[in-house]
LUMSELO-355389 format. One record per residue (C-alpha): x, z, y; residue number from 1; residue in three letters. Coordinates in steps of 0.1 Angstrom, whole numbers, m for minus. Layout:
<firos>
FIRO     X     Z     Y  nr rest
FIRO     X     Z     Y NUM  ALA
...
</firos>
This chain:
<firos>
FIRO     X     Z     Y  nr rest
FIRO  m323  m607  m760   1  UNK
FIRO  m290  m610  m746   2  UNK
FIRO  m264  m586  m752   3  UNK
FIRO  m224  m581  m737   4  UNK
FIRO  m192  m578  m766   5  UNK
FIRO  m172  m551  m760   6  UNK
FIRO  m150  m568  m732   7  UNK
FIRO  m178  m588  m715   8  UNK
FIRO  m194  m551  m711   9  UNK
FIRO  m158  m537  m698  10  UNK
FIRO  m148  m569  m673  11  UNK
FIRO  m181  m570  m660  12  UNK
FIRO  m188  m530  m653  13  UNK
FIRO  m152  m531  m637  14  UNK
FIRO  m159  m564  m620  15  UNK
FIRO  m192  m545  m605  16  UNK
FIRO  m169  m513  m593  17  UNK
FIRO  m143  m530  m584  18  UNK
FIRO  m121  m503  m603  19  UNK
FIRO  m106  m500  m634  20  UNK
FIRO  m101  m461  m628  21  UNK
FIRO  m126  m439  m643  22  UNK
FIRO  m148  m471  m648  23  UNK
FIRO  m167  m454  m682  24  UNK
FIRO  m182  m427  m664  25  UNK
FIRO  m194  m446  m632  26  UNK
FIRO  m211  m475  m649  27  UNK
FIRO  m226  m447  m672  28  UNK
FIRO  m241  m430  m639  29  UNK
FIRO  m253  m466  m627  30  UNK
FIRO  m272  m467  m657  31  UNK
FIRO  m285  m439  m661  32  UNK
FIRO  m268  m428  m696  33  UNK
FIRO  m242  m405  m706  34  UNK
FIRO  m206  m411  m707  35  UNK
FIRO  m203  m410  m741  36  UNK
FIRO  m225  m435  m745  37  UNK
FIRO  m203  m459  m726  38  UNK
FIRO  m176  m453  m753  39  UNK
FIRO  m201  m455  m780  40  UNK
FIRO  m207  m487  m772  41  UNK
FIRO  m174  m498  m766  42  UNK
FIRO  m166  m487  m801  43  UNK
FIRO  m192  m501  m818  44  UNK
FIRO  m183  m533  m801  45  UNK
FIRO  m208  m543  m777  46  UNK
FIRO  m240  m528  m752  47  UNK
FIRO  m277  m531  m754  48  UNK
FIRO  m300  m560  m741  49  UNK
FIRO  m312  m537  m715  50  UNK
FIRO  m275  m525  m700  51  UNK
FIRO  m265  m560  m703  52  UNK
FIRO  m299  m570  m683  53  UNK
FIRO  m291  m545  m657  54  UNK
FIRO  m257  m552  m654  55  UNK
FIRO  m264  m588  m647  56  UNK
FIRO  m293  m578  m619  57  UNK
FIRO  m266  m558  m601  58  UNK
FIRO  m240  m582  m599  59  UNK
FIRO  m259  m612  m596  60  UNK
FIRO  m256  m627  m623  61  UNK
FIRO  m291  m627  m632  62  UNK
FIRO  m298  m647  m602  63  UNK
FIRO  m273  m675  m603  64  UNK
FIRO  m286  m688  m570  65  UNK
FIRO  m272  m655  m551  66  UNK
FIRO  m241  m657  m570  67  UNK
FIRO  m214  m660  m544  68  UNK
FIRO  m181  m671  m551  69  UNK
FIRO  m153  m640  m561  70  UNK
FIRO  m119  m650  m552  71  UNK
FIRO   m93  m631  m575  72  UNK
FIRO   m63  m644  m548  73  UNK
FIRO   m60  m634  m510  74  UNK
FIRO   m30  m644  m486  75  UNK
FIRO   m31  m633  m451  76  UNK
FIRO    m9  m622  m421  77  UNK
FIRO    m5  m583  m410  78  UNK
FIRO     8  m575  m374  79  UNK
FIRO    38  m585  m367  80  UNK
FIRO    69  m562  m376  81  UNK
FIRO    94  m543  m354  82  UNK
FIRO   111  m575  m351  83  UNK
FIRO    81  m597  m338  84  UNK
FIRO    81  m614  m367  85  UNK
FIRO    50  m618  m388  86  UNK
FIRO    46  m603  m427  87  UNK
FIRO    30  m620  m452  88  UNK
FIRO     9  m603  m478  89  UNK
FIRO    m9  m615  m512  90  UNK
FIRO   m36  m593  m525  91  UNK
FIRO   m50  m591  m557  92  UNK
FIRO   m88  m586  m551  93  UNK
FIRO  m102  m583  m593  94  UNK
FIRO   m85  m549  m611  95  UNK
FIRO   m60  m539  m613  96  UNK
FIRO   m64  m544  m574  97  UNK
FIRO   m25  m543  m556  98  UNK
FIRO   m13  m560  m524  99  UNK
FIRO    22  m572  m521 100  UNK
FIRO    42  m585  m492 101  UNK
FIRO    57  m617  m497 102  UNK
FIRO    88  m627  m486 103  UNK
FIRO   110  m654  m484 104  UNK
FIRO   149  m656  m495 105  UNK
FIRO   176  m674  m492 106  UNK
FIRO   197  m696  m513 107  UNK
FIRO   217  m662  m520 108  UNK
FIRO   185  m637  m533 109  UNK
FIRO   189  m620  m497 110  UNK
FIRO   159  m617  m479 111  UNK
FIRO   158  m646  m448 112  UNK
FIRO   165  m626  m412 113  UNK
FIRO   133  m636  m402 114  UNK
FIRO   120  m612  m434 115  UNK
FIRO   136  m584  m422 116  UNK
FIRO   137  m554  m427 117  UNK
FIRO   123  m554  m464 118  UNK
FIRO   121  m528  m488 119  UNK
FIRO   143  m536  m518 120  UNK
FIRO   150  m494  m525 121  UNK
FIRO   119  m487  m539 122  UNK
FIRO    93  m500  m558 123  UNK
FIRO    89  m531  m582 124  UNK
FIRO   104  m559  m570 125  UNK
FIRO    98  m598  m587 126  UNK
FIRO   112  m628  m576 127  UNK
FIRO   105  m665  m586 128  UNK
FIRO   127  m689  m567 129  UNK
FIRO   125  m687  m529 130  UNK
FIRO    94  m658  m529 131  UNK
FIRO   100  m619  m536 132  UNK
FIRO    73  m598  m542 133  UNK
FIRO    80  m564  m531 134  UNK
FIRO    67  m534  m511 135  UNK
FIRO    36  m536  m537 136  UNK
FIRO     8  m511  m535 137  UNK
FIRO   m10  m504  m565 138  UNK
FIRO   m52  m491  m557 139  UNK
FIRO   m53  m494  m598 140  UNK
FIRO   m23  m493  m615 141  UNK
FIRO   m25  m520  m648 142  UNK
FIRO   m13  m515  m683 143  UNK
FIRO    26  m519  m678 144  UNK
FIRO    27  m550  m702 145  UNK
FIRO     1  m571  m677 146  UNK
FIRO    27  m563  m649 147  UNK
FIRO    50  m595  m654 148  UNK
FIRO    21  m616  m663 149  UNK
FIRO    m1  m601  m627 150  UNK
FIRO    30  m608  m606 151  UNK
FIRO    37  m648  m620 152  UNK
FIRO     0  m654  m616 153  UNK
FIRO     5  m642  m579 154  UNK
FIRO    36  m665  m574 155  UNK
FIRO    14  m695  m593 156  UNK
FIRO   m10  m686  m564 157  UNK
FIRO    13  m685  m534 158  UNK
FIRO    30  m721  m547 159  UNK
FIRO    m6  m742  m553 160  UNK
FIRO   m17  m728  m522 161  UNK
FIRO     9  m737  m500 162  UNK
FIRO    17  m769  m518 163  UNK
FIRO    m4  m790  m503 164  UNK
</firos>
């Protein structure tokens, strides 16, 4: 029978919530267990064949022909600012789920009039080359060491996806 590890058991269940927050206690509702049996089997290292089983009926796993593809990146347009100008967003869609706007600067780190206005007061801020990242809203806030790493895997995006 097939079982989930420890993480398989903790990506999935938050992969099925879409949620990192609180994500022991719903998946223990969904099946039908206590919350401390969750963290038991977190501890110990990994779930039973029939969690694992169910977990793969509800997210489709079990039936690889309804599997739909889950796109981790999203880039899109909001309405246009006070300016008329459009503002462009990445979102992050697996957990820790954030969207940031993206904007584009100038050879000086300033923020291209076009951009503007743009929060640069508050918040995290990241730049890599001509993109800032900025005006970032967390709906699960990650571990603060995954930050950095969230944030170059979001400018990666941006870059292959305009690139061709």
């Amino acid at each position: 029978m097939p079982t989930m590890n420890r993480e398989e058991f903790r990506t999935t269940s938050i992969a099925l919530l879409r949620t990192a927050v609180g994500w022991q206690t719903k998946i223990a509702k969904i099946l039908g267990v206590a919350d401390r049996t969750v963290r038991r089997w977190i501890k110990t290292g990994s779930a039973p064949a029939w969690a694992t089983i169910k977990l793969e009926e509800l997210t489709g796993l079990a039936d690889p022909v309804r599997v739909l593809p889950r796109d981790e990146w999203a880039v899109g347009d909001g309405a246009p600012g006070i300016n008329g100008h459009r503002r462009e967003y990445i979102m992050h869609l697996t957990p820790p789920v954030f969207i940031a706007r993206l904007v584009a600067m100038d050879e000086h780190g300033r923020p291209l009039t076009k951009e503007r206005p743009v929060n640069l007061e508050s918040g995290e801020l990241y730049q890599i080359g001509d993109t800032l990242l900025c005006e970032i809203v967390w709906l699960d806030r990650p571990k603060v060491d995954e930050i950095t790493a969230l944030f170059e895997a979001a400018c990666e995006f941006v870059d292959e996806a305009y690139s061709f």
